[in-house]
N, C-alpha and C positions, 0 to 999 in steps of 0.2 A: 394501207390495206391493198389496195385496188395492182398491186403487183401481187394477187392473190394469186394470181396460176402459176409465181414465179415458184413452185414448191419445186425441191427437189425430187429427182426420179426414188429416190432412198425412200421417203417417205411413202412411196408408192407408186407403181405404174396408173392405176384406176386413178389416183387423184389427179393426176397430170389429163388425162382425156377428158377426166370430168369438170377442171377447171378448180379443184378444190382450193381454199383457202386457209390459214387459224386466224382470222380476225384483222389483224391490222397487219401495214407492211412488211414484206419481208423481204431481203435483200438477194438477189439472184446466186446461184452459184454456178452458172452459164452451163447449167445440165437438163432445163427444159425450157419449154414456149412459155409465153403467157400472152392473156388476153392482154393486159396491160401490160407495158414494156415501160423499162427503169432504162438510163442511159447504162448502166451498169449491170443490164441482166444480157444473157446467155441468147437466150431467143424464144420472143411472145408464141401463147399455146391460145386455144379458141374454143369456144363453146360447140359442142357438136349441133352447127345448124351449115347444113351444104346446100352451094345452088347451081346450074348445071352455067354453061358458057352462057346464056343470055341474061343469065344471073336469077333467073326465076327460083326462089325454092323447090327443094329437091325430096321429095317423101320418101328417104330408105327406110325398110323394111327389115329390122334388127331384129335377129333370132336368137343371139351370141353374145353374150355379156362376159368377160374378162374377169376369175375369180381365184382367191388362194385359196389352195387347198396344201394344208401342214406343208406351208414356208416354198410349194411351187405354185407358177399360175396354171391358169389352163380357162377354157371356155365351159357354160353353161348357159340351159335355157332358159325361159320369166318362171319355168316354174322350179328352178333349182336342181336341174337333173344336167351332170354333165356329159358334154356332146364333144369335145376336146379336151383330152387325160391333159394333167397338170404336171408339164414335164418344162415349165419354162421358167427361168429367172424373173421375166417382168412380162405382160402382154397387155395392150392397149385394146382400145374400142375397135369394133369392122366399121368403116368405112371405105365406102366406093368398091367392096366387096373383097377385102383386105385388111389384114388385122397385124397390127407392129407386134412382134416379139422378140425376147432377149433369152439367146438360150444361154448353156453352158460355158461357151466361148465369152461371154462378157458384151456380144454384139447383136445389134439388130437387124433384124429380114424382115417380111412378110408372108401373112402364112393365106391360103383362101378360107374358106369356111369348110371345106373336109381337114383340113390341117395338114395340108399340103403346103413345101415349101415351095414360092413364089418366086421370091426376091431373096438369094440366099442371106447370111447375115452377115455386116459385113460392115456396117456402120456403128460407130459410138452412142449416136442416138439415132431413133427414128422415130418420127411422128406422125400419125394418124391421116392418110391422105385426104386431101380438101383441093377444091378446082380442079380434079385431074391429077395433081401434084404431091407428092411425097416427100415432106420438108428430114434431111437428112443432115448429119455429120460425121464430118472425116475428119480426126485430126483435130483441128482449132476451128475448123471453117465449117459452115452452112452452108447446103445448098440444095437443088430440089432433084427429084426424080420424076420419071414416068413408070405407067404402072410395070412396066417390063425391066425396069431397076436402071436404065440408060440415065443421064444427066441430064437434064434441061438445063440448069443452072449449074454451072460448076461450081464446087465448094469456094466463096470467096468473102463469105460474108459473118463478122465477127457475131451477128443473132441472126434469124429469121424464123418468122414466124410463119401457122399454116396462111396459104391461099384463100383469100374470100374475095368474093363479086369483082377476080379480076386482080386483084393486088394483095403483096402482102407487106409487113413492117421490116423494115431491114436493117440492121445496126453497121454503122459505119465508123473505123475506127483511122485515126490518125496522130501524126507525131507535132507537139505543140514545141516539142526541142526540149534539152538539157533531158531527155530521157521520159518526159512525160505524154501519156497521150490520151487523147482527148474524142471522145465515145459521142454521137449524135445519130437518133434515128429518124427514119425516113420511109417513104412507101416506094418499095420498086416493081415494076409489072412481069411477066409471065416469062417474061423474057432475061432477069434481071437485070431490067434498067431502070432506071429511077428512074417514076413516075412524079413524084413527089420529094424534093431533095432532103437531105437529112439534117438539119437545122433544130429537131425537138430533145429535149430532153427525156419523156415520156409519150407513152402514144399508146392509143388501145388499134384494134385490129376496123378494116371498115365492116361497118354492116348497116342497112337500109341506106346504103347512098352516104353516111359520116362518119369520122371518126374522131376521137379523144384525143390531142394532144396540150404538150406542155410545155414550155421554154423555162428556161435555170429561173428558178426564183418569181414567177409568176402561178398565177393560177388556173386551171384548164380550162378549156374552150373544145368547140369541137369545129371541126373544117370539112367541107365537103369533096367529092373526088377530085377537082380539079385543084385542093386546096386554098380554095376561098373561105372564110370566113364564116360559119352556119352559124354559132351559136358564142358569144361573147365571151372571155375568160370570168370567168366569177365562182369552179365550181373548186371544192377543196381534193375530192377525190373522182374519179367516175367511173363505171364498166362502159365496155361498149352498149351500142345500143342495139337492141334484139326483140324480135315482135313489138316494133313503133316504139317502146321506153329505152331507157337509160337510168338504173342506178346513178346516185350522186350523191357526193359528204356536201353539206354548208352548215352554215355559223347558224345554229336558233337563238332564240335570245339567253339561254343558260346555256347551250352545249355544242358540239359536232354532232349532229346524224344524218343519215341517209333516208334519203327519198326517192322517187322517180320522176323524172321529167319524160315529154313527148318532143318529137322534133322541131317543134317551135320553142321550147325552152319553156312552157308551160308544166308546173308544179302538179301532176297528175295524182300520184298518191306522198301524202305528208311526209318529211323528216322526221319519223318519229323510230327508227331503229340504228340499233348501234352498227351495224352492218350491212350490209344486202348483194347480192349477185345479180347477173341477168337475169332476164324472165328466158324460159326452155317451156314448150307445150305449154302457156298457160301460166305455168306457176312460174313463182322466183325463192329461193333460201333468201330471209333473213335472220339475222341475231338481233336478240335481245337480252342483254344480259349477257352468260356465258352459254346460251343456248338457239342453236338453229332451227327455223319451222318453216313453213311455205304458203306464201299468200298468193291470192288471183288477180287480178288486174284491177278489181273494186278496190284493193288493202286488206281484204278480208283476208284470214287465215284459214287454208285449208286442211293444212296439218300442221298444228300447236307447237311450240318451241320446244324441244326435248332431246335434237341430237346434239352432237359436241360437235359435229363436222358436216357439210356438206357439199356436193357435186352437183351435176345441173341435170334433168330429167332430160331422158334418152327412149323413146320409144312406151312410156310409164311406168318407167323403172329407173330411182336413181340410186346410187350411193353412197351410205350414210355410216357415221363412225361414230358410237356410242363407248367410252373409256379408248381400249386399243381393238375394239371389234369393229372388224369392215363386214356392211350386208348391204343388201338392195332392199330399197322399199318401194313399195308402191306410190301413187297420187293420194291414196287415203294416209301413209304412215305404216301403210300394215309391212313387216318386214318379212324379206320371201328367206325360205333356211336356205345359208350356202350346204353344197354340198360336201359329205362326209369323206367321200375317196374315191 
């Protein structure tokens, strides 16, 4: 599972920002981020949670929600009124006051919030600015921008995922000879330099100070920034960890499910679902069954298991996918109408 954000952009631009998943894992086709990274995917995506250079959380102020309207995207408001015409192939979340889109060209820019071009288009993909930085690609490679579209990082890196608290996960690829080669990810800093060398086979992105990784054939653990050791390998699957938890799969005595731990590795709320995402404001998506709903930090359920998909809440608003209908719903479930045209 937990290469849940590894979705393709096809399936949709909103699911990529929102971190969306279908259940168990899916195998990367090196066209988006994800929170958790496969030695094998593209380059990890992240939960929209931003913190400013001292790493403090960051309260944007989101007016602008990314919405199809008949097969284009375009921007709208919480109450379903659009404020940017849907004239775009694909358009991503505003952050840091800048919002990814793919026009007709096949390429991505940046647009502001009048919808204004920024950063013309001009990259294969573009991802949702975090740290200051705008994770791009040219070509094969990843690498970052600033908000005026210049490089900080030049394209060099087989994934990258967005910037959080400082670092982001970097996929490094190499040749083991006779034509094979051989993928390990790694955390490198602002600069891209590795921070933390690339030795894991999976890795989720850092937040509160750790992150998730894996080595070939063991089971995860999580390490802290300097890469020491936080939390022992013992977990089957995991999400980063986001407001103090972490999503996690272990063995119950009949089955696999997920629960949450805190940062001591303390068993906060039970393995008792087939699924689960980060916690965003409060709530987290989990599955039970073939159905998503969203609990509070007790385990309680705040909205009942009923969608067939979901993203992480943004502002009190997420998006959720019932058959092949994408809509925003609120914290209660109520769903806001997309707009007509």
């Amino acid at each position: 599972m937990k290469n849940f954000a590894i979705v393709t952009i096809a399936c949709s631009a909103l699911w990529i920002c929102g971190c969306a998943k279908k259940g168990q894992s899916q195998n990367s086709s090196g066209e988006t981020p994800a929170t958790t990274a496969s030695a094998s995917a593209g380059a990890p995506s992240t939960v929209p949670l931003f913190k400013d250079d001292e790493h403090k959380p960051v309260v944007e102020t989101v007016e602008l929600f990314p919405v199809s309207v008949k097969g284009k995207y375009g921007y709208m408001d919480r109450k379903g009124s659009l404020k940017i015409q849907p004239t775009y192939e694909r358009a991503l979340s505003f952050t840091e006051g800048l919002g990814a889109v793919m026009d007709a060209s096949r390429k991505w820019g940046y647009i502001d919030r009048d919808g204004k071009v920024v950063i013309k288009s001009q990259f294969d993909i573009a991802i949702p600015f975090s740290d200051g930085l705008g994770v791009v690609r040219k070509g094969m490679k990843y690498g970052a921008i600033d908000h005026k579209g210049d490089f900080v990082i030049e394209p060099k890196f087989v994934g990258l995922s967005q910037f959080f608290e400082g670092s982001a996960a970097a996929l490094a690829q190499d040749s083991a000879g006779g034509g094979i080669m051989v993928s390990a990810w790694g955390f490198v800093n602002k600069k891209g330099d590795w921070a933390i060398k690339p030795v894991f086979d999976s890795v989720t992105v850092f937040h509160d100070g750790i992150a998730g990784v894996r080595k070939t054939g063991q089971f995860w653990s999580f390490i802290d920034s300097a890469g020491n050791l936080a939390l022992p390998p013992k977990y089957i699957e995991v999400t980063q960890f986001a407001e103090g938890l972490a999503s996690v799969k272990v063995r119950t005595e009949t089955m696999q499910q997920w629960g949450f731990i805190d940062k001591t590795g303390k068993m906060v709320i039970p393995p008792t679902f087939d699924d689960a995402q980060p916690f965003s404001e409060g709530l987290a998506g989990v599955r039970k069954g073939q159905k998503w709903g969203f609990i509070d930090k007790t385990g309680k359920y705040v909205v009942p298991p009923k969608f067939d998909e979901v993203t992480q809440f943004q502002q009190g608003l997420v998006l959720v996918k019932t058959g092949d209908k994408e809509v925003y719903a609120d914290t209660a479930g109520k769903v806001v109408p997309n707009p007509k045209s």
